[in-house]
MISETI-369588 format. One record per residue (C-alpha): residue in three letters; x, y, z; residue number from 1. Coordinates in pm, 1 decimal. Example, Ala and Ser with C-alpha at 12.3 -4.5 7.8 and 13.67 -1.06 7.14 Angstrom:
// residues 2
aa=ALA X=1230.0 Y=-450.0 Z=780.0 i=1
aa=SER X=1367.0 Y=-106.0 Z=714.0 i=2
END
This chain:
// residues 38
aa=UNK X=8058.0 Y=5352.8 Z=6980.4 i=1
aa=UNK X=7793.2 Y=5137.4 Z=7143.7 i=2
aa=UNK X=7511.3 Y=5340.6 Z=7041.2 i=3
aa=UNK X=7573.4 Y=5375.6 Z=6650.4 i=4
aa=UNK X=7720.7 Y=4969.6 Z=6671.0 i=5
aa=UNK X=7422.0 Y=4866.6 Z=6776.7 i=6
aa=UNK X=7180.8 Y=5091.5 Z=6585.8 i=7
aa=UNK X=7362.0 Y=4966.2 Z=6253.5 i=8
aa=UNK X=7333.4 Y=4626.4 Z=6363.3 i=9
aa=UNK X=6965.5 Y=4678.4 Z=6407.6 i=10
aa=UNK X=6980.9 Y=4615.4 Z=6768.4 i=11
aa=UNK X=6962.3 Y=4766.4 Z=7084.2 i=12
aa=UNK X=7298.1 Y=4784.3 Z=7334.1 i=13
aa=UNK X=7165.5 Y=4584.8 Z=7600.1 i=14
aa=UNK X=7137.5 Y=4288.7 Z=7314.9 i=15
aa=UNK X=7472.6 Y=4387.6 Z=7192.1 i=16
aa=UNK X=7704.8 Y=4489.7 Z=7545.2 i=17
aa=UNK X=7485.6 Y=4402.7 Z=7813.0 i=18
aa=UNK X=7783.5 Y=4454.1 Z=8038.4 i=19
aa=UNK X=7883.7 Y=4826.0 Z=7894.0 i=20
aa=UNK X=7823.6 Y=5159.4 Z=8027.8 i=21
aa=UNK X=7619.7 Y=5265.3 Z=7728.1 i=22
aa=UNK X=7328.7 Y=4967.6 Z=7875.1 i=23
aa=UNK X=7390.9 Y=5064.9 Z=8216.7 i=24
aa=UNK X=7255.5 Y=5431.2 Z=8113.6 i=25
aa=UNK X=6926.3 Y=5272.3 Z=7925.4 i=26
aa=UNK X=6848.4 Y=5052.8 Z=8221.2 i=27
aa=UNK X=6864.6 Y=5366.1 Z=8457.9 i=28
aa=UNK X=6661.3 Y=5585.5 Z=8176.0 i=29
aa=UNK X=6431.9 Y=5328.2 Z=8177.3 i=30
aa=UNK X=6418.8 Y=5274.8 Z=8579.2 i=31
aa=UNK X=6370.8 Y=5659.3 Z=8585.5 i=32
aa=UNK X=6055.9 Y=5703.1 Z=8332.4 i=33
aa=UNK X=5932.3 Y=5399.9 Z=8513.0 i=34
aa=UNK X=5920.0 Y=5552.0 Z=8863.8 i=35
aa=UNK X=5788.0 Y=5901.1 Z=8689.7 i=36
aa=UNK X=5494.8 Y=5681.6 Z=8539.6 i=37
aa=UNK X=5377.3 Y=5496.0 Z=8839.6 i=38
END
């Protein structure tokens, strides 16, 4: 429920649960696009 939680509350999970799973997979998305980009 991280995902919808957070999009209700207008926020993003790593605001919300920094410690969950759910921001664990957005840091590693964004680690990934990051590495593609550079």
């Amino acid at each position: 429920m991280s995902y919808p939680g957070s999009a209700a509350a207008g926020a993003t999970v790593l605001d919300l649960e920094p410690d969950s799973e759910a921001a664990r997979e957005m840091t590693a998305l964004a680690d990934e696009i990051k590495q593609l980009l550079n």
